[in-house]
C-alpha positions, 0 to 999 in steps of 0.5 A: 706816080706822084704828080701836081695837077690843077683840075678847077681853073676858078680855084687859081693857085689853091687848086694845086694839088699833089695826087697819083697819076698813070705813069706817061705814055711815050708818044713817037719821038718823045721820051720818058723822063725821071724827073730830078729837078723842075720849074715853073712860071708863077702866071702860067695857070692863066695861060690857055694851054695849061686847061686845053690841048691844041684842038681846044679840047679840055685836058684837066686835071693838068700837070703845071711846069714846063722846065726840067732836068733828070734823066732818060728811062724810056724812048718813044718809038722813032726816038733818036738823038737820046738815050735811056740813062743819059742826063738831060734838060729843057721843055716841055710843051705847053699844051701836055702835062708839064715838069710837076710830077715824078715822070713826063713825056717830052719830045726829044728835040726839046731837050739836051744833054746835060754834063754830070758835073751841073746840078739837076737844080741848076740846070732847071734854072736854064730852060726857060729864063736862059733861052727867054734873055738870050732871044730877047736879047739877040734874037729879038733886040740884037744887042750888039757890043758898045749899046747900052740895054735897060733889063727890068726884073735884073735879080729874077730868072730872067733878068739875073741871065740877062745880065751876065750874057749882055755883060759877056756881049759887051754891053752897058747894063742898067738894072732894075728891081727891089732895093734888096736886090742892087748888090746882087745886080751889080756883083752880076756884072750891071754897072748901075742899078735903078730902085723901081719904088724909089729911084727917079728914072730921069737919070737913065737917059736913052738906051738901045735895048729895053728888055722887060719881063715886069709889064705894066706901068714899067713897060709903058714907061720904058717906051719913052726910053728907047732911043731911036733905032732902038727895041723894046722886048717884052715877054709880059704882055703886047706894048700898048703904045710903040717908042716913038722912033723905034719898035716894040717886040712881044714874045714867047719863048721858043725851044732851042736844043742847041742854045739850051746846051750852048747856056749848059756849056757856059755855066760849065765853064763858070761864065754863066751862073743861074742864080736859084733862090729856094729849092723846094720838096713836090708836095710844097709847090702850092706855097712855091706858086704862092710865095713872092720872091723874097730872095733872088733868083728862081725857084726850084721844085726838088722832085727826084733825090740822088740818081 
């Protein structure tokens, strides 16, 4: 099979390379899946897991991607819950071969059903962006009706979701991002917008639920902006400095087969819609990890055509 594997971690993102790789063993309770449709996270060649397996031992030439949508071709022995032909989508783990290649190994209990009427293109969009804003938003912050949350990133993967759940919670949603990005924001359901490089942030004032998925400088700014009893949640790196009178949350995303089919529900229903910026072919993955996000959304990687 046709796969993208990275072997030097020195060589970064100019180490991805499309090659051929064995066709995957299925492990007990994994499943095989044909993959349609994948996703990544730009970072995630610096993640430990992408170069070592959970014993810490070497396990390159790696296989990057860990959000995917196809279908079932073959179960691993003790497998329930699936079956060979159905259409499905979720994770894969971080520490084995990832969505990057024309066929994976997932544990079954990672994935979940996916309706017929939702685009593989689509559904790769949810995995990992969907289940990171609603447990950052619910999980972690517990954003309730009536708060008012701050959503760093707002037209990104992430940050696009989060803005349509908070908004359904019943929530204030300020947005942040790029100029570019402040109509896309605010057609999502934001009723303000901050331009990060040009607007002040004096006139945010104090909300209850910080969501951030940019670090940095925004995350260190923001602490000042939780009001007391509020939640800072980060997915970008552990806060530095907690806000004064409320707390700080870092977290990594964890998988959920029953959210993951609640989020397919919702966009089924239309009211939920992940926003997918480019889809792109396999062998074009490198210049996809390379490119900067030049229009809203999350890119996709195109692996399988038609079923």
């Amino acid at each position: 099979m046709r796969a993208i594997t990275i072997q030097d971690r020195a060589a970064g993102i100019g180490g991805l390379t499309l090659t051929d790789l064995p066709y995957p063993h299925a492990a007990e309770n994994d499943v095989i899946v044909r993959v349609h449709a994948a996703g990544f996270t730009p970072g995630e060649l610096d993640w430990p897991a992408t170069w070592t397996d959970r014993t810490g031992r070497d396990r390159t030439p790696s296989v990057p991607g860990h959000e995917l949508s196809g279908v079932v071709v073959e179960l691993g022995y003790g497998t329930t819950g699936l079956t060979v032909g159905q259409r499905v989508f979720g994770l894969s783990d971080w520490a084995r071969n990832g969505s990057l290649a024309e066929y994976t190994a997932v544990e079954a209990r990672n994935l979940a059903p996916l309706a017929a009427d939702i685009d593989h293109t689509v559904a790769a969009a949810l995995p990992i962006s969907g289940l990171t804003a609603w447990q950052g938003l619910f999980d972690h912050a517990g954003l309730t009706t009536g708060q008012t949350v701050l959503i760093h990133g707002a037209a990104g993967g992430v940050g696009s979701i989060a803005v349509q759940l908070a908004r359904e919670a019943g929530a204030q949603v300020i947005g942040t991002g790029r100029a570019g990005d402040r109509d896309v924001v605010l057609d999502l359901g934001a009723q303000s917008f901050l331009d990060l490089a040009a607007d002040p942030w004096d006139g945010i004032g104090e909300v209850d639920v910080v969501l951030d998925v940019v670090g940095g400088d925004v995350l260190e700014r923001s602490t000042a902006l939780v009001r007391p009893g509020g939640t800072l949640v980060t997915i970008a790196a552990p806060p530095a400095v907690q806000p004064a009178n409320g707390r700080a949350v870092f977290f990594v995303v964890e998988p959920d087969r029953a959210r993951l089919a609640d989020l397919a529900r919702r966009v089924r229903d239309g009211r939920l819609k992940p926003l997918v910026g480019a889809v792109r072919p396999l062998a074009e993955t490198a210049e996809a990890f390379t490119r900067r996000r030049r229009v809203p959304g999350k890119t996709i990687i195109q692996v399988h055509g038609a079923e």
